[in-house]
N, C-alpha and C positions, 0 to 999 in steps of 0.2 A: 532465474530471478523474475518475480511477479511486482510489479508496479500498478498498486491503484489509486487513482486520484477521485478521491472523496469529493461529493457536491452535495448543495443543499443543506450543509447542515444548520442554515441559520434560517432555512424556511418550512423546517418540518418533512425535508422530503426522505425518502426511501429507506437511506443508511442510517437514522436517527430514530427508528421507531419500528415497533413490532418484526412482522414477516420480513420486514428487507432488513433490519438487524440481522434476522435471525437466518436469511437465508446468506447474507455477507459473511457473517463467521464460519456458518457452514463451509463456505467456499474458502477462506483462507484459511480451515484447519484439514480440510482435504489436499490444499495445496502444500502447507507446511510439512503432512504424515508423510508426503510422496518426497520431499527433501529442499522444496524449493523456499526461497528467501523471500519473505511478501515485504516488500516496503509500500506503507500507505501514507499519503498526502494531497493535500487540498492544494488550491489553484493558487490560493498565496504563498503558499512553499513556493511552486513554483515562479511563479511573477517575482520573486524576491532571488532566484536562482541557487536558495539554498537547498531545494530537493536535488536538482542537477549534480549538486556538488557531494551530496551525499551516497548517490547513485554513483557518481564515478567511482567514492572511497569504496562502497561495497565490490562494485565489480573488480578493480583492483585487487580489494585483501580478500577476494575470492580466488582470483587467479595466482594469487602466491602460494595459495595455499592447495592450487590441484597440482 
C-alpha cells in the first residue's frame, strides 16, 4: 500500500497542473500495474483523522483477504 498526501492544491502547485499532473499519474499507474493499493489525501483528511481511519480499514480488509 502507497499513501500520498496531496499539497498545494489551492495555490497552483505541482499536483494541479501540467508536468507534475502528468508525472503524478505516471507514478500511480506504475504503482497500481505492479499490484499496489495508492490511497491519496491532503492534509485535511488527515488533521480531521479521517485518512488514519480509512488507512486502517484498507490494511485490515487487505489482510483478510491474503
Amino acid at each position: 500500500m502507497a499513501v500520498e498526501v496531496e499539497g498545494d492544491a489551492w495555490v497552483n502547485g505541482r499536483h494541479t497542473w501540467g508536468k507534475g499532473l502528468s508525472n503524478d499519474l505516471e507514478k500511480y499507474h506504475e504503482a497500481m500495474a505492479l499490484g499496489w493499493l495508492v490511497y491519496r489525501c491532503d492534509g485535511e483528511l488527515i488533521k480531521s483523522g479521517r485518512a488514519i481511519g480509512v488507512i486502517r480499514q484498507l490494511l485490515y480488509e487487505r489482510q483478510q483477504t491474503a
